[in-house]
C-alpha positions, -999 to +999 in steps of 0.1 A: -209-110+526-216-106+562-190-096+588-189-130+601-183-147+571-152-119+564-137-128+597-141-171+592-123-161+555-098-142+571-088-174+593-090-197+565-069-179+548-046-174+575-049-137+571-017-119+589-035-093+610-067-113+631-067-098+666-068-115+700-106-107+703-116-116+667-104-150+674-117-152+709-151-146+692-151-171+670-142-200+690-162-192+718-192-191+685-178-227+688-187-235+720-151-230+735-151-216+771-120-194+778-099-198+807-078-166+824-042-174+827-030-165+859+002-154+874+011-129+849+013-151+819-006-137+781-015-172+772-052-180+771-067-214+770-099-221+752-119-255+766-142-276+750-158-311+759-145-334+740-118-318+722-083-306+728-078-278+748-062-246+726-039-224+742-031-188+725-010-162+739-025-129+735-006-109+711-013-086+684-015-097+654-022-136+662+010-158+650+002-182+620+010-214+637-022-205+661-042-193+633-034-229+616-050-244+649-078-224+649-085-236+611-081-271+618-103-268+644-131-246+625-127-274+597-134-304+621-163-288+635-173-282+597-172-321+590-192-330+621-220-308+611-220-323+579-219-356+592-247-353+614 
């Protein structure tokens, strides 16, 4: 099993300990453009067109309501794949 597919099972199994960067990489593999926050906030927003914007504050270890985001995400991007 490759790195990559140790870090996508580590989100679908809403694994405790994914760090700010892990996730960052794997949505912007997506095709999700991140966004700075500004004026001293820690909360990052992730763009795509088309879809909902994601916003995650950047804290370590990611919180498990974000991580549930990020699945439902990564599993709607599954199903379009499949459908096309």
């Amino acid at each position: 099993m490759s790195k990559w597919d140790k870090l996508l099972s580590r989100i679908t199994t809403l694994s405790n300990d994914l760090r700010f960067d892990e996730v960052r990489r794997i949505l912007e593999s997506y095709g999700y453009c991140v966004k700075a926050p500004r004026g001293g906030s820690s909360h990052y927003t992730f763009r795509k067109q088309g879809y909902p914007p994601i916003t995650i504050p950047k804290h370590e270890p990611i919180k498990k309501v974000y991580l549930e985001m990020i699945r439902a995400v990564l599993e709607s991007e599954g199903l379009e794949d499949e459908n096309n």
